[in-house]
C-alpha positions in Angstrom: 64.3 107.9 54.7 65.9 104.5 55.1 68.5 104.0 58.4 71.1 103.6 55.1 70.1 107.1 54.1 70.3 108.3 57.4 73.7 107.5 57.7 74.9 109.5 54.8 73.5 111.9 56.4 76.8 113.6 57.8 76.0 117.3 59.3 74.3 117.0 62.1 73.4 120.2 64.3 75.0 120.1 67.7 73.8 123.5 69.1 70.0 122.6 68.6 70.6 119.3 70.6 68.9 120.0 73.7 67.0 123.0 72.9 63.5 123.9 73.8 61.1 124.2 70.8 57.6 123.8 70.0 55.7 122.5 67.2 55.0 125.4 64.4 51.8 124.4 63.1 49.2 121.4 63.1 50.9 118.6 62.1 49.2 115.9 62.9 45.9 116.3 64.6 45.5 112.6 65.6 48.8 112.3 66.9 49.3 115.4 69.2 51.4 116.8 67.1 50.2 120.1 66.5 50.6 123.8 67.3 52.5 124.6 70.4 53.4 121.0 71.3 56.7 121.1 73.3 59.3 119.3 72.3 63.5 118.9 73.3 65.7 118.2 70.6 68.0 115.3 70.5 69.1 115.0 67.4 69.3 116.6 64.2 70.1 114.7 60.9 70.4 116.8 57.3 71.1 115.7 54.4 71.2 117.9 51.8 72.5 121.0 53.1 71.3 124.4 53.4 67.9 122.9 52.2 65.6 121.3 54.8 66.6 117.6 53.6 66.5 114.9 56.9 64.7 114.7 60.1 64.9 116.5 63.3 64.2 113.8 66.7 62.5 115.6 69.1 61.2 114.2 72.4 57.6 115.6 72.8 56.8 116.4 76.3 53.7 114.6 76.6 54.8 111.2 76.2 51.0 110.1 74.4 51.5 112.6 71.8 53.8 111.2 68.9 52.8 107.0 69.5 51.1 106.5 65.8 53.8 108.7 63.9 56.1 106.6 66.3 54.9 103.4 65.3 54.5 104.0 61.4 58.5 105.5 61.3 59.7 102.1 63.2 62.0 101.7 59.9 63.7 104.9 60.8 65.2 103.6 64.4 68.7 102.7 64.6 70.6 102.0 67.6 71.4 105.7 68.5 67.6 106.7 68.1 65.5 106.5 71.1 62.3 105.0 70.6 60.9 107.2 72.6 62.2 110.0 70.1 59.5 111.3 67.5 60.5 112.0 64.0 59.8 115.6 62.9 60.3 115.5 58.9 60.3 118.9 56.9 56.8 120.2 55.5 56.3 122.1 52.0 54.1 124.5 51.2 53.2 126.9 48.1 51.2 129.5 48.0 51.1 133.0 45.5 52.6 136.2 45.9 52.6 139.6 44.3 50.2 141.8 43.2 48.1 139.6 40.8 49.4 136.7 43.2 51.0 135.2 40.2 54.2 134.4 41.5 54.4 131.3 43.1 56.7 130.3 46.2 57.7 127.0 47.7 58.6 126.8 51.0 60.3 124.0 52.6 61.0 123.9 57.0 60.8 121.9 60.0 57.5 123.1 61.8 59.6 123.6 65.1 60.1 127.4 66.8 62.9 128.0 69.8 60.6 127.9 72.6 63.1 128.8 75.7 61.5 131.9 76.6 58.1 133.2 75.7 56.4 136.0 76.7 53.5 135.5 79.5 50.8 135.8 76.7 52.1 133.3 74.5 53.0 130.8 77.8 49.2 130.8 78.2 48.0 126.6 78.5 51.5 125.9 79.3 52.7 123.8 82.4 56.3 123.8 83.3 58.4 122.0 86.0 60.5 125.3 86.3 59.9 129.1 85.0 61.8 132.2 84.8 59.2 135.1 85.3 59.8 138.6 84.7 57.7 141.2 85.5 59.3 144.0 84.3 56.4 146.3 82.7 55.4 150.1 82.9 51.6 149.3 82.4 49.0 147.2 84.9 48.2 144.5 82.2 45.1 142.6 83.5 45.7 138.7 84.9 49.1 138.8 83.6 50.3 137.8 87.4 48.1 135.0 87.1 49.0 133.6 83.8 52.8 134.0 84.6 52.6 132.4 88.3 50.5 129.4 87.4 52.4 127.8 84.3 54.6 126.2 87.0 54.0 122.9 88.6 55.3 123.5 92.2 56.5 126.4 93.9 60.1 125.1 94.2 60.7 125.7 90.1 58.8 129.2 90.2 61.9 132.4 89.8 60.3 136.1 89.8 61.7 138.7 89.4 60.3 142.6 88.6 57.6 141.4 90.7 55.6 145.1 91.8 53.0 144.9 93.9 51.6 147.6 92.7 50.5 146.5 89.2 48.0 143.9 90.6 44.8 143.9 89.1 41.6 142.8 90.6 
């Protein structure tokens, strides 16, 4: 997509601007850009409305991840795109369905997922400047106190709550 293109590119998204999302599937081994990479949006440009036509910017969390795919999409920067911004483009896929599998589907999305709040499991490998952690179970689930306390960076951004000393398990 050319910056002319871009610009005829009207819509643009404001409630995903700023929202918390993670990468839906391996994109781009080489790159970082793969399953579970977090990611910020800041800026959503579609084209060809209600079918995924544009790019989403996103700015990937670790700041190595995204430096190739940034580099080979240097045509797509205008002024108002940061070049620290990494351009997520949508991804098609086809596969067969039915009972004989003879009806074929093409599917066309952005490989982002909202990724605000997760549960503890799927947090696992995560690290976070600040966390909301809820507790709030009727079952003793083993090391889920430890997965949930040590996604954060410092204590200062840690926020429990639920938290029953009686569900340890050692």
């Amino acid at each position: 997509m050319t910056p002319r293109e871009q610009s005829s590119c009207a819509l643009t998204l404001a409630k995903a601007v700023k929202e918390r999302t993670e990468i839906a599937l391996n994109v781009r081994f080489d790159d970082g850009i793969t399953n579970r990479a977090s990611n910020v949006v800041k800026k959503v440009l579609l084209c060809k409305p209600p079918h995924p036509h544009g790019i989403i910017w996103v700015q990937l969390d670790h700041q190595s991840f995204g430096i190739k795919t940034r580099r080979e999409n240097v045509h797509l920067y205008t002024p108002d795109i940061n070049r620290e911004w990494t351009s997520i483009k949508p991804i098609t896929a086809q596969f067969n369905v039915g009972r004989n599998k003879t009806v074929s589907v093409v599917r066309k999305q952005f490989p982002l997922r909202p990724a605000a709040g997760k549960t503890i499991h799927r947090s696992q490998g995560d690290t976070e400047a600040q966390i909301f952690v809820d507790f709030e179970t009727s079952r003793a689930i083993l090391h889920i106190h430890y997965v949930g306390l040590s996604r954060v960076t410092s204590i200062e951004g840690l926020n429990i709550r639920n938290l029953n000393e009686k569900k340890y398990i050692c």
